[in-house]
C-alpha positions as CSV (number, residue, x, y, z in Angstrom):
1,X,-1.0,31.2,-1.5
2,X,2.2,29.4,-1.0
3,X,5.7,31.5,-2.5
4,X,8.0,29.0,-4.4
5,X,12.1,29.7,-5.6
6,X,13.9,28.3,-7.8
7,X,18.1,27.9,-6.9
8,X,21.0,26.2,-8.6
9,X,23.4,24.0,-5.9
10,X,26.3,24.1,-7.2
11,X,28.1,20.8,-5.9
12,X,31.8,20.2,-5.7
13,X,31.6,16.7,-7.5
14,X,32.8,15.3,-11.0
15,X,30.0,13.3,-11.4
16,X,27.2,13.8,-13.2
17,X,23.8,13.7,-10.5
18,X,22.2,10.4,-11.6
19,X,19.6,10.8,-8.5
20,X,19.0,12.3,-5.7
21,X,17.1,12.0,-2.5
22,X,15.0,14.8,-0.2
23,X,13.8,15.0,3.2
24,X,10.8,16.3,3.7
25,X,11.4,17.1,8.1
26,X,14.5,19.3,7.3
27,X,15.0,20.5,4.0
28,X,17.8,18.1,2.9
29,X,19.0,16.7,-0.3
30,X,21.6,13.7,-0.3
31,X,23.5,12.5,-3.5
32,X,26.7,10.7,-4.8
33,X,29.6,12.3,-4.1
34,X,33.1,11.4,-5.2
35,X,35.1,8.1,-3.8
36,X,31.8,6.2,-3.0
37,X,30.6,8.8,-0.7
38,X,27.3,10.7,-0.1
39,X,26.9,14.3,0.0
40,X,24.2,16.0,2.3
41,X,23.5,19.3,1.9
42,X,20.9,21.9,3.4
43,X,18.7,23.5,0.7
44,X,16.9,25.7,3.4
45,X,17.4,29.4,3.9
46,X,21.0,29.1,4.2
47,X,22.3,26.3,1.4
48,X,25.6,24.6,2.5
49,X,27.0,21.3,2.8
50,X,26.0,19.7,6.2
51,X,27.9,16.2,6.5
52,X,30.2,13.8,3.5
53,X,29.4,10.3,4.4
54,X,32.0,7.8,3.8
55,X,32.0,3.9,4.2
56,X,30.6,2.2,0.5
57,X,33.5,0.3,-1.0
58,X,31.8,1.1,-4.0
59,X,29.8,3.7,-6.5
60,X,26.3,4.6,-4.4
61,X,23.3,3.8,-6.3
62,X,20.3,4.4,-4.2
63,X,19.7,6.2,-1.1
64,X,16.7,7.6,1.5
65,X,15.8,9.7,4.3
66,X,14.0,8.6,7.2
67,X,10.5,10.4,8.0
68,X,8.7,10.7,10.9
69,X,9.6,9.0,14.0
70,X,13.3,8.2,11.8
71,X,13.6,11.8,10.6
72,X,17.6,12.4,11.4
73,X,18.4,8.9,9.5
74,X,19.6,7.7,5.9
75,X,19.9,5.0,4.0
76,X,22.2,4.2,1.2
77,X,23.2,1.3,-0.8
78,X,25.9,0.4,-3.5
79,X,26.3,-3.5,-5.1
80,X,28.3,-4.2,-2.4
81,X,26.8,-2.6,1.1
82,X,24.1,-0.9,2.5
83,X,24.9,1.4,5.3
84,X,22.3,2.9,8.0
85,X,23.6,6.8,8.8
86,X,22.7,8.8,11.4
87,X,23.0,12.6,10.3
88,X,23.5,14.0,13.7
89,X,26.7,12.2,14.8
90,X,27.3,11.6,11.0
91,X,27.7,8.1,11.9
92,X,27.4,4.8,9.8
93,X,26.6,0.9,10.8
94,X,26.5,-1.0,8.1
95,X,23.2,-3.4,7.4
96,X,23.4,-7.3,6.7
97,X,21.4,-7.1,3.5
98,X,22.7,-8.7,1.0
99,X,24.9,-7.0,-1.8
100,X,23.0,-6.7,-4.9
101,X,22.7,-4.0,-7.9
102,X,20.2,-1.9,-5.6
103,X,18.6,0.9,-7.6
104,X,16.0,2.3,-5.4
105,X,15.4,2.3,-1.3
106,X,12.1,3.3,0.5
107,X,11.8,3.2,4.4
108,X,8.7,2.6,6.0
109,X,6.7,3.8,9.4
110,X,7.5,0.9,11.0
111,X,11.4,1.1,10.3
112,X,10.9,-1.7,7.0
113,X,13.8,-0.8,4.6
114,X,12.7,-1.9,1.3
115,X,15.5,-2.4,-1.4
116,X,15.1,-2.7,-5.3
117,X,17.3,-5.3,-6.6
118,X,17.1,-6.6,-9.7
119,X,13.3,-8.4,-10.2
120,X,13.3,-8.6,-6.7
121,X,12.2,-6.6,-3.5
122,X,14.2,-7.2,-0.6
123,X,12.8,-6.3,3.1
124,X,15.2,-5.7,5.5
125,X,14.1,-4.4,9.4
126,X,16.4,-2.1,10.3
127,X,15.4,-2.1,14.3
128,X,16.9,-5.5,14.4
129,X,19.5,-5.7,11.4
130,X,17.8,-8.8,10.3
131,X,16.4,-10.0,6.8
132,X,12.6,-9.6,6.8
133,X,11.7,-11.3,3.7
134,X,12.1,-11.2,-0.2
135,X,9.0,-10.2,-2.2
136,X,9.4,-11.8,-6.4
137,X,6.7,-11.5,-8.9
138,X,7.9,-8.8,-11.7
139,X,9.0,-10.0,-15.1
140,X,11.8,-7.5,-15.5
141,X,13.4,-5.4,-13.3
142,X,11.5,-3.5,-10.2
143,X,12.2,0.4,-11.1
144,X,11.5,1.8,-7.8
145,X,9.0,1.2,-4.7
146,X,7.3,2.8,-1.9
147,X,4.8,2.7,1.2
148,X,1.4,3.3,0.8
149,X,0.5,6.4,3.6
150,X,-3.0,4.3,4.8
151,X,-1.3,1.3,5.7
152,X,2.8,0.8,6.5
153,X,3.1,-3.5,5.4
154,X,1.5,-2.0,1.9
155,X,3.9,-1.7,-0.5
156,X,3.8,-0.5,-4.0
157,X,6.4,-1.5,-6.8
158,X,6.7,-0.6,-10.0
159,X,9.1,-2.1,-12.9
160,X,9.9,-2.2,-16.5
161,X,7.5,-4.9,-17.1
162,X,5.4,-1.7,-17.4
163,X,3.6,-3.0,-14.4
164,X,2.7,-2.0,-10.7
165,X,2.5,-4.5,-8.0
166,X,1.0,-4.3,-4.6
167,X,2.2,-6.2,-1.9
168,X,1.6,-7.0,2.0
169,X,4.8,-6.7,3.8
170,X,3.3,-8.8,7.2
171,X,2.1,-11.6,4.9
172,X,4.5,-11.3,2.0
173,X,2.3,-11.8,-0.6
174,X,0.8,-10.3,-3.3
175,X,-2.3,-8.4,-2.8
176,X,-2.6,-6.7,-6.9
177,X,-1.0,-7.1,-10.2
178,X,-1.8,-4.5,-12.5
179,X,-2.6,-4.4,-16.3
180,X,0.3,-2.9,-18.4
181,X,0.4,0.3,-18.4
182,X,2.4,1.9,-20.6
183,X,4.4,1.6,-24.0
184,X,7.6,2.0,-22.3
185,X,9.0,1.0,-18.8
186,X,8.0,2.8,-15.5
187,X,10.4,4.6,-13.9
188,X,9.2,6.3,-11.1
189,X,6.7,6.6,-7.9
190,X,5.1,9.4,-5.5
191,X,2.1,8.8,-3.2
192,X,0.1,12.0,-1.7
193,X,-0.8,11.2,1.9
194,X,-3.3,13.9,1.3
195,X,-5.3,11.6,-1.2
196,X,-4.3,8.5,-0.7
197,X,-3.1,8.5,-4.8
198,X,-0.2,7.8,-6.5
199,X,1.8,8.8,-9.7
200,X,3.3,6.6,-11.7
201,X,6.0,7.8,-14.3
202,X,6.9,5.9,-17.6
203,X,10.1,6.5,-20.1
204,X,7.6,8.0,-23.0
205,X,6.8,11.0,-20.2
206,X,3.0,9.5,-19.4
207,X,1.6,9.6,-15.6
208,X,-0.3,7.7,-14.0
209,X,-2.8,8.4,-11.8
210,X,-3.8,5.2,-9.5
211,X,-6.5,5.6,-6.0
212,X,-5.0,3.8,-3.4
213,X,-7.8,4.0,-0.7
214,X,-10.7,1.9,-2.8
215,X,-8.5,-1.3,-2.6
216,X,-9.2,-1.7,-6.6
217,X,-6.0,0.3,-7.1
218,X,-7.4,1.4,-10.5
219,X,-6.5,4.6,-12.8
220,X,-7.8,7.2,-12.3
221,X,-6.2,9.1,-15.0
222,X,-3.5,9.2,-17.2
223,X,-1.5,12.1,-19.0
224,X,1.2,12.7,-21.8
225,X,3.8,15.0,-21.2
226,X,6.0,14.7,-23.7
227,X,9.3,12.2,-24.1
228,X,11.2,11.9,-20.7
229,X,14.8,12.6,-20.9
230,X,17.1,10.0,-20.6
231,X,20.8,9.6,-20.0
232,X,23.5,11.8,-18.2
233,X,23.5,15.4,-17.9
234,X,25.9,17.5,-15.9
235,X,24.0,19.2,-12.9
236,X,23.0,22.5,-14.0
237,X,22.7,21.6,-17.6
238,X,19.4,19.8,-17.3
239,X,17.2,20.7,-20.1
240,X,13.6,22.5,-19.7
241,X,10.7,19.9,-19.8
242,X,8.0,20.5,-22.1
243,X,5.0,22.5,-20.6
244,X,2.3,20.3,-19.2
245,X,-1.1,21.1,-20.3
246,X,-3.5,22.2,-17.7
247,X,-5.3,18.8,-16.9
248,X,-1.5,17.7,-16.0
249,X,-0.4,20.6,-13.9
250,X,-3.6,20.1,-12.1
251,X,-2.8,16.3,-11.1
């Protein structure tokens, strides 16, 4: 068996905590601080406040952890830049994407930054700093996005056209649309590269269950969990979610 705890980080920010990002190599959480900054914080044993990166001339609204072979990197975007941080030296170059109202960033195995921005998926390769493409196809705004664990050009995006889209990064093109899914927009993404599956999450609390390894990219299953919460809540003050039946825990 495998012994969980539950802790409270208390953070020395104003803001309410929108989002935040983990790494999975070192036990890290980075989030929005104050003055356009990001806060990166060790949630391990001993829980303090590692590095406060500054540079974004404006409010931070996305930002990700390298894995892997870019464990010890992070990426994090506002409308008006997106920088490239290295944690060790707690240093910062800034990228040539372009500015844009990015809501979500996902790096992949092959160091492909891909950036949420508006109906739009912008690929960006950050070994070279250059523009790798522009992947358009969504109806309404692209939600969030992420790598398929099989395969590193396969992307999977997700939007509040209540779709998901799957997309080769070499070819850019579209390899899968998907039916609608849901009532209410998707809002979020998580792929197991145990299984090969991922979880899709709407805004009336459903998941989504889709098999990435056939190539069909169908649905396996789908759950109700109850409405998801939505708007701003000071950290700490974050309301219990409904208990998920059995069947749901289970997924």
């Amino acid at each position: 068996t495998r012994s969980h705890s539950l802790f409270t980080l208390v953070t020395p920010t104003s803001r309410y905590l929108k989002f935040f990002a983990h790494s999975f190599e070192d036990s890290r959480v980075a989030f929005p601080g104050d003055n356009n900054t990001v806060s990166v914080w060790e949630v391990g044993r001993e829980k303090h406040l590692v590095s406060k990166l500054a540079g974004h001339v404006a409010e931070v609204t996305a930002i990700c952890f390298g894995e892997g072979a870019h464990a010890g990197l992070l990426f994090s975007s506002s409308e008006k830049d997106t920088f490239q941080w290295t944690l060790e030296s707690h240093s910062g170059a800034k990228l040539s994407l372009p500015p844009g109202p990015v809501v979500h960033l996902t790096l992949s195995p092959t160091a492909l930054l891909a950036a949420c921005v508006g109906r739009s998926l912008l690929l960006h390769d950050t070994a070279t700093n250059t523009r790798a493409g522009k992947l358009e196809g969504h109806s309404s705004a692209v939600s969030a996005c992420v790598f398929s664990p099989t395969d590193p050009n396969i992307l999977i995006s997700i939007s509040e056209d209540r779709t998901f889209m799957v997309w080769d990064c070499a070819a850019q093109s579209l390899i899968y649309r998907s039916f609608v899914l849901a009532s209410l927009p998707l809002l979020s993404i998580a792929v197991s590269p145990l299984t090969a599956r991922a979880a899709i999450g709407d805004a009336g609390g459903g998941i989504h269950v889709v098999d990435l390894a056939r190539g069909d990219y169908r649905v396996m299953h789908s759950h109700a969990l109850g409405p998801a919460f939505r708007g701003e809540t000071p950290l700490g003050a974050i309301p219990a979610p409904p208990a998920p039946t059995p069947a749901a825990a289970a997924a």
